[in-house]
C-alpha positions as CSV (number, residue, x, y, z in Angstrom):
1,X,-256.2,-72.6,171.3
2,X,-254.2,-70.2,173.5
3,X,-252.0,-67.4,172.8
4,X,-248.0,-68.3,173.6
5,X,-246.0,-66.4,176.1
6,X,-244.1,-64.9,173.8
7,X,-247.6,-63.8,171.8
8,X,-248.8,-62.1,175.4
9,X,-245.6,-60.3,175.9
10,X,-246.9,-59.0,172.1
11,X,-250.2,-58.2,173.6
12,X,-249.0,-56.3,176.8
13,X,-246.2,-54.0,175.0
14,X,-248.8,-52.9,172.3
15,X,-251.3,-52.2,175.3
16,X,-248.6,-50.4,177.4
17,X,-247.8,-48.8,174.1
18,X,-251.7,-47.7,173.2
19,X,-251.9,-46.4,177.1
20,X,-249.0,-44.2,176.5
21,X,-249.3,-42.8,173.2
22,X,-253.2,-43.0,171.8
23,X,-254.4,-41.5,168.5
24,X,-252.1,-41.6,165.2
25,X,-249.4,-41.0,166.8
26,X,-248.5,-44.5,168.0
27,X,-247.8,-45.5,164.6
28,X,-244.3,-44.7,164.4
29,X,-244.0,-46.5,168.2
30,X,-245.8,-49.7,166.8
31,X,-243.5,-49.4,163.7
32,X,-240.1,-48.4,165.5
33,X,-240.3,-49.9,169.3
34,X,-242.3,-52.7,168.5
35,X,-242.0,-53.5,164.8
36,X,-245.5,-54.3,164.0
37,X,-245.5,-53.0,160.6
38,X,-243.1,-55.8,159.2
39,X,-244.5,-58.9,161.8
40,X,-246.0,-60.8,159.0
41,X,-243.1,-60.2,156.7
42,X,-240.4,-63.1,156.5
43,X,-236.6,-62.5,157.5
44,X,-235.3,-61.9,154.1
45,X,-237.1,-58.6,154.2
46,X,-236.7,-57.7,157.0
47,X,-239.8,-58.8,158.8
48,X,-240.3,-60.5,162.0
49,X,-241.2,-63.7,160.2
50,X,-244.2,-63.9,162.6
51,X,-247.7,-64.5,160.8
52,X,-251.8,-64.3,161.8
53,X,-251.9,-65.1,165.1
54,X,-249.4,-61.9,165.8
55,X,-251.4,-60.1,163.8
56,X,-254.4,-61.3,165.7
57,X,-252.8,-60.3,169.2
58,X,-252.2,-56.9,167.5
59,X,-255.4,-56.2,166.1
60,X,-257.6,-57.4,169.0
61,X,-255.4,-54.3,171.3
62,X,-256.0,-51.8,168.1
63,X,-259.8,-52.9,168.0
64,X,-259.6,-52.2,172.0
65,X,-258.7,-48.2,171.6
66,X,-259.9,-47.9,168.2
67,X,-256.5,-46.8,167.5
68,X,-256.2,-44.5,164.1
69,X,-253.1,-46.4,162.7
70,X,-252.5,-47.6,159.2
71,X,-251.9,-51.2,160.2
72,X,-255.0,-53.0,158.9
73,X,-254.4,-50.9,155.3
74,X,-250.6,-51.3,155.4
75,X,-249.5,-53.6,157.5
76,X,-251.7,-56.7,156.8
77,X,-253.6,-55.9,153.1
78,X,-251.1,-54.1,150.9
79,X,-248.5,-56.1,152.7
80,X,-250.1,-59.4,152.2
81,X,-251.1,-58.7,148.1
82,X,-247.4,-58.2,148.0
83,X,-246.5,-61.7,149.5
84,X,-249.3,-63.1,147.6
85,X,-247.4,-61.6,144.3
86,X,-244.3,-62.5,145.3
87,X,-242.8,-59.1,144.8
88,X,-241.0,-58.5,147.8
89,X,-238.8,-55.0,146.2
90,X,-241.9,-52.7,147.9
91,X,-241.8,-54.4,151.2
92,X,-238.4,-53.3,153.1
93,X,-239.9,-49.8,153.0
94,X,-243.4,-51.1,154.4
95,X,-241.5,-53.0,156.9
96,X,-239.5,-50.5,158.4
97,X,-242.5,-48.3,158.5
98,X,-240.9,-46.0,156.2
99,X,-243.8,-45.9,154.0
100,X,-247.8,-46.7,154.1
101,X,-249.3,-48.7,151.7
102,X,-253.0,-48.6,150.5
103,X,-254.4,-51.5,148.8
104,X,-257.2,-49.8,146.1
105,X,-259.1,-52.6,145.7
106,X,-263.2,-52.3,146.1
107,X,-265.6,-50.6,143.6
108,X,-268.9,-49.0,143.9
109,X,-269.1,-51.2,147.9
110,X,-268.0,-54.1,146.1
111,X,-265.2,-56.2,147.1
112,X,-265.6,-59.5,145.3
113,X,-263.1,-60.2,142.5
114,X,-265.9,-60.4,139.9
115,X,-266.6,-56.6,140.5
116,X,-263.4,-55.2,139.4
117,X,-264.1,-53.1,136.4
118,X,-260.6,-51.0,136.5
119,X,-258.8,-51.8,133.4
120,X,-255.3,-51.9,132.7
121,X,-253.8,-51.8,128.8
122,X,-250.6,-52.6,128.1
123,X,-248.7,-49.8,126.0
124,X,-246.4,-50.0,123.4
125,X,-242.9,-49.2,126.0
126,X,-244.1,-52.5,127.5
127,X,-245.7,-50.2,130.5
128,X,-249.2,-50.4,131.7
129,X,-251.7,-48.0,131.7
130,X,-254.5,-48.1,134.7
131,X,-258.6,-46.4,134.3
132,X,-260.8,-46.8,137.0
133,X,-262.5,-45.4,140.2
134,X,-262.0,-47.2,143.3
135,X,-263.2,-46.7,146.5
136,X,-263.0,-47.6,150.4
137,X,-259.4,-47.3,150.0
138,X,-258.0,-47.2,153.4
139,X,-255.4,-44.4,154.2
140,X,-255.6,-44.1,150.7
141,X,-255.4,-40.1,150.9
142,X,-251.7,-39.9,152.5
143,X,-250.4,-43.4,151.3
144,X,-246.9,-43.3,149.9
145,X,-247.1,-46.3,148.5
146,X,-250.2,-47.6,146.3
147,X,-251.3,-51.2,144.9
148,X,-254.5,-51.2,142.3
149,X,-256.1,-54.2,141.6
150,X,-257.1,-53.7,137.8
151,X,-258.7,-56.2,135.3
152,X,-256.3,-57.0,132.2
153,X,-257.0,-59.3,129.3
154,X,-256.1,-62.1,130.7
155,X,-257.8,-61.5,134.1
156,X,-257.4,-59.3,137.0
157,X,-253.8,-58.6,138.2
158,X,-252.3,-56.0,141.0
159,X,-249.8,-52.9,139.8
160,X,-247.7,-50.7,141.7
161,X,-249.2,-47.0,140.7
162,X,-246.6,-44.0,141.7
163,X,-249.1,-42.4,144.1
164,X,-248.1,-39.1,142.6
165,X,-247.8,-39.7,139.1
166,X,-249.7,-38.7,136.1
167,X,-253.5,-39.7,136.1
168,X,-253.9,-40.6,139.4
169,X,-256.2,-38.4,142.2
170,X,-257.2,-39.1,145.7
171,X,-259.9,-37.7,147.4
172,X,-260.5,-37.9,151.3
173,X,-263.9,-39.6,152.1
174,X,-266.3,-38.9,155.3
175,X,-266.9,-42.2,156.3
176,X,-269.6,-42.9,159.1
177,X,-265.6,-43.7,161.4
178,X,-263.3,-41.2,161.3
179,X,-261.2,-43.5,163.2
180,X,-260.4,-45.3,160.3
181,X,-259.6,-42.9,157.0
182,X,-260.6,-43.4,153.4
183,X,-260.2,-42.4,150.3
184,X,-261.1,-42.8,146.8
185,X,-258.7,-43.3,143.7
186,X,-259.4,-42.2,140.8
187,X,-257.4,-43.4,137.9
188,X,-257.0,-41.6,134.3
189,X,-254.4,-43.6,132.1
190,X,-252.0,-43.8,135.1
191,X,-249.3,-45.5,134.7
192,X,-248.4,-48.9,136.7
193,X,-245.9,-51.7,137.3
194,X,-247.2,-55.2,137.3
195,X,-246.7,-57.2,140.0
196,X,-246.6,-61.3,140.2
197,X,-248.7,-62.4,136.6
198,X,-251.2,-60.9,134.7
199,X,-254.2,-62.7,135.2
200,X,-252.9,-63.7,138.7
201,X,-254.5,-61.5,140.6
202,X,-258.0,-63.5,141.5
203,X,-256.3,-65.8,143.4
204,X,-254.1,-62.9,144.6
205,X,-256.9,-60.8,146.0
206,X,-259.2,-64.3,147.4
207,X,-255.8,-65.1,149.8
208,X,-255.9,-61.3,150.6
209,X,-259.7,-61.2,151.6
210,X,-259.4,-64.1,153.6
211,X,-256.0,-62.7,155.5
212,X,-258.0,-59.6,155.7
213,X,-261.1,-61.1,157.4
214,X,-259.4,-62.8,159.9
215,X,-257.4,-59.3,160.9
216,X,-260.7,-57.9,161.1
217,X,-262.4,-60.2,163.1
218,X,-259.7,-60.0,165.7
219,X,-259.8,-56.4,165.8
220,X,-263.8,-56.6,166.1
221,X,-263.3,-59.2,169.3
222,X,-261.1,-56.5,170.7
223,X,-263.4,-53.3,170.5
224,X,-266.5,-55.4,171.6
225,X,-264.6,-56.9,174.6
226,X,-263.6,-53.0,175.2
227,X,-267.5,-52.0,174.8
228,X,-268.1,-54.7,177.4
229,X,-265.8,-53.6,180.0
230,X,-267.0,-50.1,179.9
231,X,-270.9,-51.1,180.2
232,X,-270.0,-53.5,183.0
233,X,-268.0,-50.4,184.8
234,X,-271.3,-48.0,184.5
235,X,-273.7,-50.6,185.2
236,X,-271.7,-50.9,188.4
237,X,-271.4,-47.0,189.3
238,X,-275.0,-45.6,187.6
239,X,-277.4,-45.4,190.6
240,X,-281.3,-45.6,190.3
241,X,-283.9,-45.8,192.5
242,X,-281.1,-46.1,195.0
243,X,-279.1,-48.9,193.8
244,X,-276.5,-49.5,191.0
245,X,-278.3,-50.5,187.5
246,X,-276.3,-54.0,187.2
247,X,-278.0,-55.0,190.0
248,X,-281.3,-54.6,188.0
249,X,-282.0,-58.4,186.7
250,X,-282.8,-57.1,183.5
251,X,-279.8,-55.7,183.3
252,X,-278.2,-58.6,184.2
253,X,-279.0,-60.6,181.4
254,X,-278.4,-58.0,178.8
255,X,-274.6,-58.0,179.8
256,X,-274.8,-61.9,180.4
257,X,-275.7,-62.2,176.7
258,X,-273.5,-59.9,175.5
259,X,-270.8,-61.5,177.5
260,X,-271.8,-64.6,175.4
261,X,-271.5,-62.7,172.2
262,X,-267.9,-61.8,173.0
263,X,-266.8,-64.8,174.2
264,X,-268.4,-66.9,170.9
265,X,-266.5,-64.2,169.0
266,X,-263.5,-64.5,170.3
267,X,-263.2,-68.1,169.5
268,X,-264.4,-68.2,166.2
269,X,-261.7,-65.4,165.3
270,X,-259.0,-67.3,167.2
271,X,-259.9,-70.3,164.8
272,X,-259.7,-68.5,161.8
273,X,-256.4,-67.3,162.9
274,X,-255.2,-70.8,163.5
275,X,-256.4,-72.2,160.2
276,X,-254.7,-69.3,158.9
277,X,-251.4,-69.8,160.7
278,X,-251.3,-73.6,159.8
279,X,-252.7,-73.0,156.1
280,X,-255.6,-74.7,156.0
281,X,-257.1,-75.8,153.0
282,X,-260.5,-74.5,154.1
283,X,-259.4,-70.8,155.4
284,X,-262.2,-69.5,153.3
285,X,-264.3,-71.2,155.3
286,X,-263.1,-69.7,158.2
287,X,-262.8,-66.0,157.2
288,X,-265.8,-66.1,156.3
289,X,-267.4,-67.3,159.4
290,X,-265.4,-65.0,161.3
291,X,-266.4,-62.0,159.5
292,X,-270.2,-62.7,159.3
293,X,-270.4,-63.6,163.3
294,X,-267.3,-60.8,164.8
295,X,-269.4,-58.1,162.5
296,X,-272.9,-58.7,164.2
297,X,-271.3,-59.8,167.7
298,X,-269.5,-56.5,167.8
299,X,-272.6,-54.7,166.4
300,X,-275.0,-56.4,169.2
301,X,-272.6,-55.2,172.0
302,X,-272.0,-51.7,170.6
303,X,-276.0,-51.4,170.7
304,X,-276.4,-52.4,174.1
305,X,-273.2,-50.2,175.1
306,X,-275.5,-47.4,173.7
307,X,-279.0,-48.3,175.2
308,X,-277.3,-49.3,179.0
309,X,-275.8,-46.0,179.0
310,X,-279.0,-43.8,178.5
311,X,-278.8,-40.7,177.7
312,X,-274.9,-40.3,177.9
313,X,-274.3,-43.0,175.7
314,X,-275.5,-40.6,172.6
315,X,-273.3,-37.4,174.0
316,X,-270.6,-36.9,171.8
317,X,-268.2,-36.2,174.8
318,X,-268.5,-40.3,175.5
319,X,-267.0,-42.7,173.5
320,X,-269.7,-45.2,172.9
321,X,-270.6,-43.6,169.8
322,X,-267.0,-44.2,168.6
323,X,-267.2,-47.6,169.1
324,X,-271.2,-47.7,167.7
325,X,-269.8,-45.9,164.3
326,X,-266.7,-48.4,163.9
327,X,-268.7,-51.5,164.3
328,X,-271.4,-50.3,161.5
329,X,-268.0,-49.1,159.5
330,X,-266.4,-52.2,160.0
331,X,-269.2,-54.5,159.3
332,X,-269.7,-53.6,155.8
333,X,-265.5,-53.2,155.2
334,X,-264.8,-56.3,153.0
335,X,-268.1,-57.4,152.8
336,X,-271.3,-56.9,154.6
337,X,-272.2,-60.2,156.8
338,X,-274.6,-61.6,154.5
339,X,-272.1,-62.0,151.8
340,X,-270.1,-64.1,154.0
341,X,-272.4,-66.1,154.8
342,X,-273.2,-66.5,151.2
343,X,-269.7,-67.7,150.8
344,X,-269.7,-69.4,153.6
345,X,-272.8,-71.1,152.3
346,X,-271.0,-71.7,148.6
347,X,-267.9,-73.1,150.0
348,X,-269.7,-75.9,152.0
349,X,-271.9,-77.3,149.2
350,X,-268.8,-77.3,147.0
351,X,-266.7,-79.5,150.0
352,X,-269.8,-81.6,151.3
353,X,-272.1,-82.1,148.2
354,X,-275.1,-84.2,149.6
355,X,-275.1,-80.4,151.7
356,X,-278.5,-78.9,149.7
């Protein structure tokens, strides 16, 4: 499993990019010079026609710089519920970059299909009407473009709320990263356009969490790798008792295993991205894993980024804490790591029964 040439020329020009422009305002770079908003997208709307293992070079040099952009919100979630629906009118604008989509999607933490308690009616113009409260909406706040996942009477199903239209308020959140903005949606009789089929929108959402997962766990892979780097450069410089730290076998073995940590990471998301790029039948097997072991990995490494740095490590003027507060954020976004692993756990007893 290695990355094409044409997937490391990806990987340098988003780097270069990063080095050149950090904070939000690479987006419109990424989106103009590079066309990362639309590489999942196929031809016909303009898109790259690239798919997750893009996605995965992208994400993995986002992860590295902790880079503010929308694309994990936009670019892979909304973007992917509207594939999944096969409603491709929205996507020429996300595409070009034009507009950022949020997908509002999780409720009270919860992110499992089951827990969607939004409700949409159906009026008598034939529109929909959407109530509900959902949370951990990402770039939800300054979205222009905004997909609810709602429960119907036939089953859940995804609509495309006006973001400004009647009924619907956004609020900013403080989450733990600032790095990474949120929001919460709330939703009074708004109204909405369905999109795909009513009832549609569990299998809808299941293809997005899995899509999502892996784009996580790549991005993960890239900050921890990032952590790595810089506690291997201090270890190397910090001098006690007259000798640089990393010399210290103790210290040794804390980068050695957190060198393992990456490395195990890495592969496991560059699987999932495979399984996802050929379609495998057992992707949800692999998002899962993913998820579960890039979450703790990149939480084990930010720790030890922390503690190997002393007393600098907890100044806000170094970045470790930046890195510390995304992989906590990013652990729980989608799912903690136990839930995966419950999944993880369901899915094999359903394909290997005599598994107890």
């Amino acid at each position: 499993m290695r990355p094409t040439d044409e997937q490391e020329e990806l990987r340098a020009a988003v780097r270069q990019l990063l080095d050149r422009q950090p904070g939000p305002d690479a987006w419109g770079p990424l989106t103009g010079q590079i066309g990362a908003a639309g590489l999942a997208v196929p031809e016909e709307y303009g898109g790259a026609g690239c798919g997750p293992l893009e996605i995965h070079v992208v994400m993995e040099e986002l992860g590295r710089t902790l880079a503010p952009v929308p694309f994990l919100g936009s670019a892979v979630l909304t973007t992917q519920a509207l594939l999944a629906c096969g409603d491709g009118a929205l996507l020429p604008a996300l595409t070009e970059g034009a507009a950022v989509g949020a997908l509002a999607w999780a409720e009270e933490g919860a992110w499992e299909p089951d827990a969607v308690r939004a409700a949409a009616r159906r009026v008598p113009d034939g529109g929909w009407r959407l109530t509900g409260v959902k949370d951990h909406v990402l770039d939800g706040a300054d979205a222009d473009l905004l997909v609810v996942v709602a429960r119907t009477d036939t089953g859940i199903a995804l609509f495309h709320v006006p973001v400004d239209g009647p009924g619907v308020h956004r609020e900013s959140l403080v989450p733990m990263d600032a790095t990474r903005p949120q929001a919460r949606v709330t939703l009074d009789g708004a109204p909405g356009r369905l999109l795909g089929a009513a009832g549609d929108g569990g299998r809808v959402v299941a293809r997005v969490r899995d899509l999502g997962c892996v784009a996580l766990a790549a991005e993960q892979v890239g900050a921890a790798e990032r952590c790595l780097e810089l506690t291997v450069g201090y270890a190397r410089e910090r001098v006690q008792f007259g000798r640089p730290i990393g010399s210290f076998q103790a210290v040794k073995h804390r980068l050695a295993d957190a060198y393992v940590q990456v490395e195990a990471a890495r592969s496991i998301a560059l699987g999932a991205a495979y399984a996802a790029a050929e379609g495998a039948a057992d992707l949800p097997r692999f998002a899962a894993a993913a998820k579960s072991a890039c979450s703790e990995a990149f939480s084990a490494v930010a720790g030890e980024m922390i503690q190997l740095h002393g007393g600098i490590g907890i100044t806000w003027e170094h970045d470790a804490h930046r890195y510390f507060k995304r992989a906590h954020g990013s652990a729980r976004l989608l799912g903690a790591p136990t839930e995966h692993r419950r999944r993880l756990a369901t899915e094999l007893c359903l394909t290997s029964p005599h598994i107890t």
